[in-house]
C-alpha positions as CSV (number, residue, x, y, z in Angstrom):
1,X,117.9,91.6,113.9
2,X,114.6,89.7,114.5
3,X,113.9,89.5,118.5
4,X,110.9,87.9,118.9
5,X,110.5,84.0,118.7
6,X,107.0,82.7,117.5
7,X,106.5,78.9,118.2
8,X,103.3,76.7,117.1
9,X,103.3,73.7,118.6
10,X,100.5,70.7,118.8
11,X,100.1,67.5,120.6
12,X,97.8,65.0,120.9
13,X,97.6,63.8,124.0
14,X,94.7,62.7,126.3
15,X,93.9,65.3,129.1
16,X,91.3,64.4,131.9
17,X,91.4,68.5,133.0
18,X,91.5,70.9,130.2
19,X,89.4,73.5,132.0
20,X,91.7,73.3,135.4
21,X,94.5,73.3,133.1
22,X,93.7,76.3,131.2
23,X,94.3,78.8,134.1
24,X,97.5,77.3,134.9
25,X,98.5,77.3,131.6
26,X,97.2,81.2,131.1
27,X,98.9,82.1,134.6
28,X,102.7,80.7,133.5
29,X,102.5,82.6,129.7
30,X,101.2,86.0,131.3
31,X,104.0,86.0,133.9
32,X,106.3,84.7,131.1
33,X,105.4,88.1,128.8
34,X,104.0,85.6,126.3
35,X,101.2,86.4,123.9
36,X,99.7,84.1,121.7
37,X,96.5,81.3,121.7
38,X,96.8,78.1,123.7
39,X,93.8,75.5,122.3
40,X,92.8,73.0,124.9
41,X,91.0,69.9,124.4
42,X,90.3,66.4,125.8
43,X,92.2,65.5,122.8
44,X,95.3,68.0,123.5
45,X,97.0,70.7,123.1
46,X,97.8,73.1,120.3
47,X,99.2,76.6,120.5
48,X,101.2,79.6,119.0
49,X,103.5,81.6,121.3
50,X,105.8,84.8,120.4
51,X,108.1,86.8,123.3
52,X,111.2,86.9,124.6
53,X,113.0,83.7,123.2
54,X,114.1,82.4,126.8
55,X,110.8,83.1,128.0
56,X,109.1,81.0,125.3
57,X,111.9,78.3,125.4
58,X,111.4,78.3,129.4
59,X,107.6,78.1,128.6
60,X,108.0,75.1,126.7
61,X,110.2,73.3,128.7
62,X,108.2,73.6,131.9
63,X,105.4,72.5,129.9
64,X,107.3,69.5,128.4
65,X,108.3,68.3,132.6
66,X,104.5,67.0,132.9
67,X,104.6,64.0,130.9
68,X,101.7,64.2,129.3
69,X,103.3,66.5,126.6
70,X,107.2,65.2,127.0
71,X,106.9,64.8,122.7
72,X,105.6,68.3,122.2
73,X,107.9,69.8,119.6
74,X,107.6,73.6,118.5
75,X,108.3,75.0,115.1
76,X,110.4,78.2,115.5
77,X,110.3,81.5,113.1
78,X,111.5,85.0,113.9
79,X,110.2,88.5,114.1
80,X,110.9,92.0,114.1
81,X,108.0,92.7,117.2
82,X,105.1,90.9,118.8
83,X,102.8,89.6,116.2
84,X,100.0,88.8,118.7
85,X,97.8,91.8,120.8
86,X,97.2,89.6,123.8
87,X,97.2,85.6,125.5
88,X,94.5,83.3,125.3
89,X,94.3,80.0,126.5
90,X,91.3,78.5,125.2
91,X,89.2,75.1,125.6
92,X,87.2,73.9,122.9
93,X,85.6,70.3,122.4
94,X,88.4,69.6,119.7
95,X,92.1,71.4,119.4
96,X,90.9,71.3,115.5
97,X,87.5,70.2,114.8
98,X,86.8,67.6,112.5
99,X,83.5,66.3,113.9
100,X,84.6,62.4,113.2
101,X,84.8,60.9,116.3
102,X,86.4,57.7,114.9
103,X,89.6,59.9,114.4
104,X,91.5,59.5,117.2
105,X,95.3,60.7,116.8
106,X,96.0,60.3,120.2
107,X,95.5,56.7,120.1
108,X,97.8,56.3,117.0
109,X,99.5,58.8,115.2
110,X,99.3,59.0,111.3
111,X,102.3,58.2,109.0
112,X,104.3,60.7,108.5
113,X,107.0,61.8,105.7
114,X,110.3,63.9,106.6
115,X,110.5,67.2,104.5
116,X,114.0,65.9,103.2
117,X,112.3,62.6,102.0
118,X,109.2,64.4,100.2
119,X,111.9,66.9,98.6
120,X,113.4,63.9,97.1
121,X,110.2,62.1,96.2
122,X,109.6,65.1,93.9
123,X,112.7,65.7,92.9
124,X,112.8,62.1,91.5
125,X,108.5,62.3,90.9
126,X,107.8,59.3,92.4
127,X,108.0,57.7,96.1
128,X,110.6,54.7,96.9
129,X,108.6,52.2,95.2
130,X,108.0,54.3,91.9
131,X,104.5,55.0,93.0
132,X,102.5,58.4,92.0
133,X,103.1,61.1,95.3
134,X,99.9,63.2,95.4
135,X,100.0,66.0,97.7
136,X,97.2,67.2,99.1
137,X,96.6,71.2,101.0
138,X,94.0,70.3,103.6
139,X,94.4,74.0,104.4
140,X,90.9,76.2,103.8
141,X,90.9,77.9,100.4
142,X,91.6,81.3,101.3
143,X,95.2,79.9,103.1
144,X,96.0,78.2,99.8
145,X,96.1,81.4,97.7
146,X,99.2,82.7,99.4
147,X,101.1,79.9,98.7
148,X,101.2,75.7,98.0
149,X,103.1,72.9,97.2
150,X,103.0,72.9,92.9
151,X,101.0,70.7,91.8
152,X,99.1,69.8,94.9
153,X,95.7,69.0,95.0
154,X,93.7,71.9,96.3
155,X,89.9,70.7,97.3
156,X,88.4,74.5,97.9
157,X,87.0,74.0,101.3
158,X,86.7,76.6,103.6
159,X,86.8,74.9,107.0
160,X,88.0,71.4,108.0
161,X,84.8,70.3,109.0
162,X,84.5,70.0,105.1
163,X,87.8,67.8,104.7
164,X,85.8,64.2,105.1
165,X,82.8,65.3,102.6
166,X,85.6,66.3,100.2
167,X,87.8,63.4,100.8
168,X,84.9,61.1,99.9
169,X,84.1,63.0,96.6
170,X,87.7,62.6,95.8
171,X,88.5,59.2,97.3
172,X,89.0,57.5,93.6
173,X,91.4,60.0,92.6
174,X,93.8,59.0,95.4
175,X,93.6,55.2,95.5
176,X,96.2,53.5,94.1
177,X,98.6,56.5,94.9
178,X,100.9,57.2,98.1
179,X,99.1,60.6,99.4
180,X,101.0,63.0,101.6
181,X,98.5,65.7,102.9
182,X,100.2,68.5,104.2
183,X,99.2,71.8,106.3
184,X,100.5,75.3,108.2
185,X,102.0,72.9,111.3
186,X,100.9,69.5,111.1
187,X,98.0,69.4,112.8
188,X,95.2,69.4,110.4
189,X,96.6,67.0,107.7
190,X,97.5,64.2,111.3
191,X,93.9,64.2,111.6
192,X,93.1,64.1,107.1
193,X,96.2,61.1,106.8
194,X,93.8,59.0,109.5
195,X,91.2,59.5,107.9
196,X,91.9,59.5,104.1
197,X,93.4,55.6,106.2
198,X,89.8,54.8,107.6
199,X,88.4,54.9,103.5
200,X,91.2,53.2,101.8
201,X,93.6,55.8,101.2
202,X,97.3,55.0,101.5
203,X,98.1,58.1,102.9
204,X,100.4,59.8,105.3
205,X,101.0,63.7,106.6
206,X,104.3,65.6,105.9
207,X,105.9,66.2,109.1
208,X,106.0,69.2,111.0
209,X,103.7,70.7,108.0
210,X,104.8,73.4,106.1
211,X,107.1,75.5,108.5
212,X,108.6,72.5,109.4
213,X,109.2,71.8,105.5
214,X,110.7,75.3,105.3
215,X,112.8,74.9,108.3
216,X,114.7,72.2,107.2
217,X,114.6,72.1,103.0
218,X,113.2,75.9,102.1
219,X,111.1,76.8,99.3
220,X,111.5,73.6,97.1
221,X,108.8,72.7,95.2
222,X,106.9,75.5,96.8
223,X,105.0,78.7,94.8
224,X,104.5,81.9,97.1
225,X,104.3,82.0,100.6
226,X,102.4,80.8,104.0
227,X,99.6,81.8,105.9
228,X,99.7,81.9,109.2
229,X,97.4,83.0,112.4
230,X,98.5,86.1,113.4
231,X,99.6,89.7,112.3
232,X,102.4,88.6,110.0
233,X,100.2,86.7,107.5
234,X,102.3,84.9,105.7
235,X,106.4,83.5,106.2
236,X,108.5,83.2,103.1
237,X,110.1,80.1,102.6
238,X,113.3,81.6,105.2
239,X,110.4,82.1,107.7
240,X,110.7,85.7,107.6
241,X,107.4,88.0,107.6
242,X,106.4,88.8,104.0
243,X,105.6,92.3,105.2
244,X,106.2,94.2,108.3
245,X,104.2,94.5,111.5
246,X,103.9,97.6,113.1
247,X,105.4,97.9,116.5
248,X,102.8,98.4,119.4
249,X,102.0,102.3,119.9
């Protein structure tokens, strides 16, 4: 049975002290046996854990007593051994760059859509109000060919910092049309939903991104698997590794 509980987590949330936070941060997930990346920004936090399952849970909820990230909320998958080699807390002038300023999730987060509501939207193949859903994979190109959404719009850019050029190439292809952009955990297509907003787009991100989607509907709708940031490489739609990890020597 799978013992090892990897978590990704993001939320954006101002933080006057990312640097003195980062060693406090790195201090509690070291003597917690945790491994993983913690991203810190003026903008917030974003990270992927694996350990012992109280130890991450522990890790969490200590982190969740300072207010500032009381709404953090993890997405949970399991595996077989450690999928990370060591813990780094990191802090970067974004917790994922976008280089658009005027996108500013922390002071208003994006519409979102539940996973059971866009199953049924495509199910039926329309939204609530018999309008067109378009989804869109603001993933980079090389995390689309493991696996998308069928039928989702697929821009071929390979980094983020590409998204906005793309999105205004695109923009008359998604007016008129209710746009759910989706990605690995959420964070990426938060920041793509404000700003396909900001140029017109009625848009909003599916919650909790793809492993949430698989957590709590599966593979519907879905072709292949997921990429993710570590050595397991890709979850099936039951979150399992698509192909073992070898144990630590």
């Amino acid at each position: 049975m799978a013992s090892v509980l990897n978590v990704s987590a993001y939320l954006f949330t101002h933080l006057s002290d990312p640097h003195a936070l980062r060693s406090v941060l790195r201090e509690r997930a070291v003597a917690a046996g945790l491994r993983g990346t913690i991203i810190l920004a003026e903008e917030g936090l974003n990270l992927f854990l694996a350990g012992e399952a109280g130890a991450v849970r522990g890790f969490l909820d200590e982190l969740r007593a300072d207010s500032r990230f009381a709404d953090l909320v993890a997405q949970e998958s399991w595996s077989d051994v450690q999928p990370f080699a060591r813990m780094l807390v990191k802090v970067k002038r974004e917790i994922i760059r976008m280089d658009r300023p005027t996108v500013r999730p922390g002071a208003g987060r994006a519409r979102a859509v539940t996973p059971d509501t866009l199953r049924r939207w495509l199910d039926q193949g329309a939204d609530d109000d018999g309008r067109e859903v378009v989804l869109l994979d603001t993933r980079n190109a090389f995390e689309v060919d493991h696996g998308t959404f069928e039928g989702a719009l697929d821009w071929r850019i390979e980094r983020f910092t590409e998204f906005p050029d793309a999105a205004a190439r695109h923009r008359s292809e998604l007016v008129g049309k209710t746009v759910v952009s989706f990605c690995t955990g959420g964070i990426r297509c938060e920041k793509a939903a404000l700003h396909l907003e900001e140029i017109g787009v009625d848009a909003r991100q599916l919650e909790g991104g793809v492993l949430g989607y698989f957590a709590q509907v599966g593979g519907s709708h879905w072709t292949g698997e997921c990429f993710v940031f570590d050595e397991r490489e890709t979850l099936d739609p039951q979150l399992r590794p698509a192909r073992a990890i070898a144990a630590d020597a």
